[in-house]
C-alpha positions as CSV (number, residue, x, y, z in Angstrom):
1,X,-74.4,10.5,189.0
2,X,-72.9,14.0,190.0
3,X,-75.5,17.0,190.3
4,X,-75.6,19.1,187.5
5,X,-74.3,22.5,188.1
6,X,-76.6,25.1,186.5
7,X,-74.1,27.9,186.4
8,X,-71.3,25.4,184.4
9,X,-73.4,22.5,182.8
10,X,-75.5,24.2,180.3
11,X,-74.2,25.2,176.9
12,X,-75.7,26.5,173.9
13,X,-74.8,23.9,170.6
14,X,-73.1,26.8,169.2
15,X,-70.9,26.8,172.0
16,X,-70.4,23.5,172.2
17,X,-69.8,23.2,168.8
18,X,-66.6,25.5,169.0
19,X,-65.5,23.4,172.4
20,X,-66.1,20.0,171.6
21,X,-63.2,18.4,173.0
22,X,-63.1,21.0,175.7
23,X,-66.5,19.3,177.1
24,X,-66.1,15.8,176.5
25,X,-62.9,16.1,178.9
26,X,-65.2,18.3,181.2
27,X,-67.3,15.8,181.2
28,X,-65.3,12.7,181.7
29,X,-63.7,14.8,184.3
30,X,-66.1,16.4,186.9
31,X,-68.7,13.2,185.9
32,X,-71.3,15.8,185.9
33,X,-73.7,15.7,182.7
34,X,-73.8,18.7,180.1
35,X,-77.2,20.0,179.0
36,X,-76.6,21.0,175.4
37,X,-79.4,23.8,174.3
38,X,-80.3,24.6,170.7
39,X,-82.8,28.0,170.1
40,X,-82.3,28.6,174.2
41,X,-84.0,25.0,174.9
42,X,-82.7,21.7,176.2
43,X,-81.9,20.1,173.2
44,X,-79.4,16.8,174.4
45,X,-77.6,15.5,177.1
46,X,-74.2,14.6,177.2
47,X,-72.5,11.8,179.9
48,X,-70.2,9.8,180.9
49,X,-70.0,6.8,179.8
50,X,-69.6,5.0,183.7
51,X,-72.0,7.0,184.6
52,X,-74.4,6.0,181.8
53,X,-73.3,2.4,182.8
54,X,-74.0,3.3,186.8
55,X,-77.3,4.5,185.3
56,X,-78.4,2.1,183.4
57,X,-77.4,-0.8,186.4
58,X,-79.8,1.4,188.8
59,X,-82.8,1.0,186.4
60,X,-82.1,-2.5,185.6
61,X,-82.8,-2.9,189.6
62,X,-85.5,-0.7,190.0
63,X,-87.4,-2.5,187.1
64,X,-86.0,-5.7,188.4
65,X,-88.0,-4.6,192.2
66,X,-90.9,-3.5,190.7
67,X,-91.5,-6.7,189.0
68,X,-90.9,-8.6,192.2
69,X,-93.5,-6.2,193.7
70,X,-96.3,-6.5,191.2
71,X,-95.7,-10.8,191.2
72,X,-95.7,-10.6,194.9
73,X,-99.0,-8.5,195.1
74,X,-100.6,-10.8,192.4
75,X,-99.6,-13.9,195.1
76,X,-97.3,-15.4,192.9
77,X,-94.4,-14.9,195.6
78,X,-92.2,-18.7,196.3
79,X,-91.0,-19.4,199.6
80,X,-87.2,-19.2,200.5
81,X,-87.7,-22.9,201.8
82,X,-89.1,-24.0,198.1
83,X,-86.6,-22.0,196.1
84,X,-83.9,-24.5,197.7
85,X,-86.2,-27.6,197.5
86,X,-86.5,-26.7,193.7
87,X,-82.3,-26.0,193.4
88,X,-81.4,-28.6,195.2
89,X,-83.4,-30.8,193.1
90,X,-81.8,-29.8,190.0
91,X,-78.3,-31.2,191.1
């Protein structure tokens, strides 16, 4: 995901409001988030929708390694050698 650019990604709802299809083009555009404020406080995000998709594939992973790390630490870790004996035997 881009950076967000403090100077040009935050807008008050009021202003967004007024500009709607102004910022869903920004945003599909530069890639970058907006930060939508309400009462001068972050209120809600708005992204891309690839790079929601990007987002969500990186979490899937990182959840996907810690769970490898936490089975591996309890000892419950196979062998690359008994991974293939157990494939091979289901053909």
């Amino acid at each position: 995901m881009h950076r967000i650019q403090l100077d040009q990604d935050i807008q008050p709802l009021s202003e967004f409001r007024s500009k709607v299809a102004f910022y869903f083009d920004k945003v599909k555009k530069t890639k970058r988030p907006l930060v939508i404020t309400q009462n001068g406080k972050s209120a809600a995000i708005l992204i891309d929708v690839s790079e929601y998709e990007a987002m969500v594939d990186k979490i899937e992973v990182l959840e996907d390694i810690k769970l490898a790390e936490e089975q591996i630490s309890k000892g419950m870790e196979i062998s690359h050698q008994d991974v293939k004996k157990r494939f091979s035997k289901r053909s």
